[in-house]
C-alpha positions in Angstrom: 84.1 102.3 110.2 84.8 99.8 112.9 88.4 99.8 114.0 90.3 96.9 112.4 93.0 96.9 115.4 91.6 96.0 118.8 93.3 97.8 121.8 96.7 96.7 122.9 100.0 95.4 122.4 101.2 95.6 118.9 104.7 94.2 117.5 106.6 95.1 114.6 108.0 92.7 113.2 110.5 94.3 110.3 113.9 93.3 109.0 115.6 96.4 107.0 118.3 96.4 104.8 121.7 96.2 106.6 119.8 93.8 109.4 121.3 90.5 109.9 117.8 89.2 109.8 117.1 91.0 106.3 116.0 88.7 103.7 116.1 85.3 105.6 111.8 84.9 105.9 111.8 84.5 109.2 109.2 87.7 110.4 106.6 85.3 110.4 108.0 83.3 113.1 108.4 86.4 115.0 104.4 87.4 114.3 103.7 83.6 116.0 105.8 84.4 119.0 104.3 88.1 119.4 100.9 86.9 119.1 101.7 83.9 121.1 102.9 86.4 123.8 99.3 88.6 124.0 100.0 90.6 120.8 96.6 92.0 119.0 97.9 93.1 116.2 101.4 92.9 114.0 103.2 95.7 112.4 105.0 94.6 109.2 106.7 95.3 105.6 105.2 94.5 102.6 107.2 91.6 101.4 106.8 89.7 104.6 103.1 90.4 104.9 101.6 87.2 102.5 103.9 85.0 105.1 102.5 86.4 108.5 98.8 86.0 107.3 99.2 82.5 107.1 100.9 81.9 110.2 98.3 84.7 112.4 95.4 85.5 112.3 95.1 89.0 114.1 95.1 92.3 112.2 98.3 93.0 110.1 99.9 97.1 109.6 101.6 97.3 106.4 104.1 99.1 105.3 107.0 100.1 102.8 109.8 101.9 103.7 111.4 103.4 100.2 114.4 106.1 100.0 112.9 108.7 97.2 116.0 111.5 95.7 113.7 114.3 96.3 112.1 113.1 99.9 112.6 112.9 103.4 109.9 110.7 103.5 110.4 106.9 103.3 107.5 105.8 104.8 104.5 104.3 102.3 105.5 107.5 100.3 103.6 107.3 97.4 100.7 105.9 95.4 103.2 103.5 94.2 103.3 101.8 97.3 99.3 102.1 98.2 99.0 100.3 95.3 101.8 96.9 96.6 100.4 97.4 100.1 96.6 96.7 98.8 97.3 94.1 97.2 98.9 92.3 99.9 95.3 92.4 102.5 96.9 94.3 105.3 94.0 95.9 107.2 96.1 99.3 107.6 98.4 101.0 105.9 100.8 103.0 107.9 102.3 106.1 106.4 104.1 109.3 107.5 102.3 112.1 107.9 105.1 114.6 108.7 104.6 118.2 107.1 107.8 116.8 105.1 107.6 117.7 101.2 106.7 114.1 99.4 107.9 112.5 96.5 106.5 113.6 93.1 105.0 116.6 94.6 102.4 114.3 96.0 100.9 115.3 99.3 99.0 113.8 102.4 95.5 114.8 101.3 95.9 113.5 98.2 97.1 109.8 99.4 94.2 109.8 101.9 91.8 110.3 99.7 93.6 107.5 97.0 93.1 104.6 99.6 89.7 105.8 100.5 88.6 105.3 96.4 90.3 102.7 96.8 89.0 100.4 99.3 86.3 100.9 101.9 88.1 98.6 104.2 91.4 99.2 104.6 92.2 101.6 107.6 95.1 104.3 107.9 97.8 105.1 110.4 99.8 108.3 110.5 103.0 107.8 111.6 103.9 111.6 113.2 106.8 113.8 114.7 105.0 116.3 116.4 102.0 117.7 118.2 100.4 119.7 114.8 101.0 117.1 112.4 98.9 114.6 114.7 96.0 117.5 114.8 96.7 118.1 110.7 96.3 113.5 110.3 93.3 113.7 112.3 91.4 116.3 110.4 92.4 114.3 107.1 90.8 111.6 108.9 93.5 108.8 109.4 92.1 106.1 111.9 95.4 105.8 114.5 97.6 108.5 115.2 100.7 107.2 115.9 103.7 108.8 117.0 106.3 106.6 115.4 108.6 109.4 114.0 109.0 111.3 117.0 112.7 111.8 117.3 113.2 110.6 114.0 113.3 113.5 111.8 114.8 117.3 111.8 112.3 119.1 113.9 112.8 116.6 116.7 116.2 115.1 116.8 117.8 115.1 119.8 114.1 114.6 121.4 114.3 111.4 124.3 111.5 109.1 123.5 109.7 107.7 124.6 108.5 111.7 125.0 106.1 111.0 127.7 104.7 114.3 128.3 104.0 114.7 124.6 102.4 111.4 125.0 100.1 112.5 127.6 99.0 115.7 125.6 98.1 113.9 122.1 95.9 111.6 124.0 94.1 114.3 125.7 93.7 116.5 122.4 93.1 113.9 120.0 90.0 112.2 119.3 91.5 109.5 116.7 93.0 106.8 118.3 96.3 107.3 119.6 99.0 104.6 119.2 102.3 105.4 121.0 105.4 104.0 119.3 109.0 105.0 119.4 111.9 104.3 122.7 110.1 101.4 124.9 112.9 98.8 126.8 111.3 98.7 129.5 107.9 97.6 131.6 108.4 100.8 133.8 108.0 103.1 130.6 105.0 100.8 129.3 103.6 101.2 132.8 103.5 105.2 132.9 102.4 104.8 129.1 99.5 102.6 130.3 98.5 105.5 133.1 97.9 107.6 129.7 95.2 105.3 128.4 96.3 105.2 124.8 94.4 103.1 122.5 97.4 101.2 121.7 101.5 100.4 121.8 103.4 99.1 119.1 106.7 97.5 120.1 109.5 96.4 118.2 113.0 96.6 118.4 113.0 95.1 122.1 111.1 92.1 121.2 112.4 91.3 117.2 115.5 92.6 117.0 117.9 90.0 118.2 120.7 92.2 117.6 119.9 95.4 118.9 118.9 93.3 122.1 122.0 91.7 122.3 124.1 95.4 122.0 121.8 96.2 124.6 123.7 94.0 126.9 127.1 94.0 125.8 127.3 97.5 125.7 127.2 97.7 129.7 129.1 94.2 130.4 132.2 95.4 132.2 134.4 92.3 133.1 137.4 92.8 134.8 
């Protein structure tokens, strides 16, 4: 299958509950500005997803975060949300792909191969933690490895991201294409990124979270 996301800059473009921005239909402004800016591809929810199609025209992620009682996992957890996520045209569908126990007893294998009798078109990002769960995606057969969840769960809080030699070592080992996500402020960490040759980098609380940005600042403002 012919990749769906051409190599480069992607931007996620989410507002999650608790967000000032949360609710107030604005991620598809953001898309225009990201692909305005040199963005290939945008990384979105669901529910915002019918809104950026018709404002871009590049290649969309989709995702759904849900909170399951007996999960860990929150990304696209289940069939559930395969099912919202095909309906809305996104040409991926990011999920996790942690070794994490899923909801309903569900597993990884078995999702994979729901999308793929499913639909012939629609490609799959695992969103990973570590270095065998990226091997364990890639023999399943998910089209982007991406390391989204580095940092982000048990095994590997505490971890700095982004993790650059852990970067560098999942590009070399992997032949799916790698995606690095997670950590990036600045253009000298996208820079030693870049030196790795990854297929791609998602961005997004830097660009769409005005926010976050702004603590960013205020935090080191010292005025005397």
């Amino acid at each position: 299958m012919k990749n769906r996301i051409p190599r480069g800059l992607i931007v996620s473009c989410q507002a999650a509950k608790g967000e000032p921005l949360y609710g107030c239909d604005v991620m598809h402004y953001f898309a225009r500005c990201a692909v305005a800016g040199g963005a290939v591809a945008i990384r979105a929810l669901a529910d915002e997803i019918p809104s950026i199609k018709k404002e871009v025209s590049v290649p969309v992620i989709g995702l759904i975060k849900k909170d399951y009682a007996d999960s860990e996992v929150y990304i696209t957890p289940t069939k559930d949300e395969i099912d919202r996520l095909l309906e809305t045209g996104c040409e991926v569908i990011a999920m996790d792909a942690t070794a994490r126990p899923r909801p309903f007893g569900e597993t990884l294998k078995e999702l994979v191969s729901y999308v793929r009798s499913l639909s012939e078109n629609v490609q799959l990002m695992a969103d990973i933690d570590n270095y065998e769960n990226a091997l364990t995606a890639e023999a399943l057969g998910f089209d982007y490895i991406s390391t989204t969840l580095r940092g982000f769960t048990k095994e590997t809080k505490g971890i700095q991201i982004p993790d650059f030699d852990f970067i560098e070592k999942l590009i070399k080992d992997c032949k799916a294409n790698v995606i690095v996500e997670g950590g990036i402020w600045e253009r000298g960490q996208l820079e030693r990124i870049s030196s790795f040759n990854p297929y791609g980098v998602v961005i997004g609380t830097s660009i769409t979270r005005p926010r976050d940005i702004t603590r960013r600042f205020s935090e080191v403002l010292q005025l005397k």
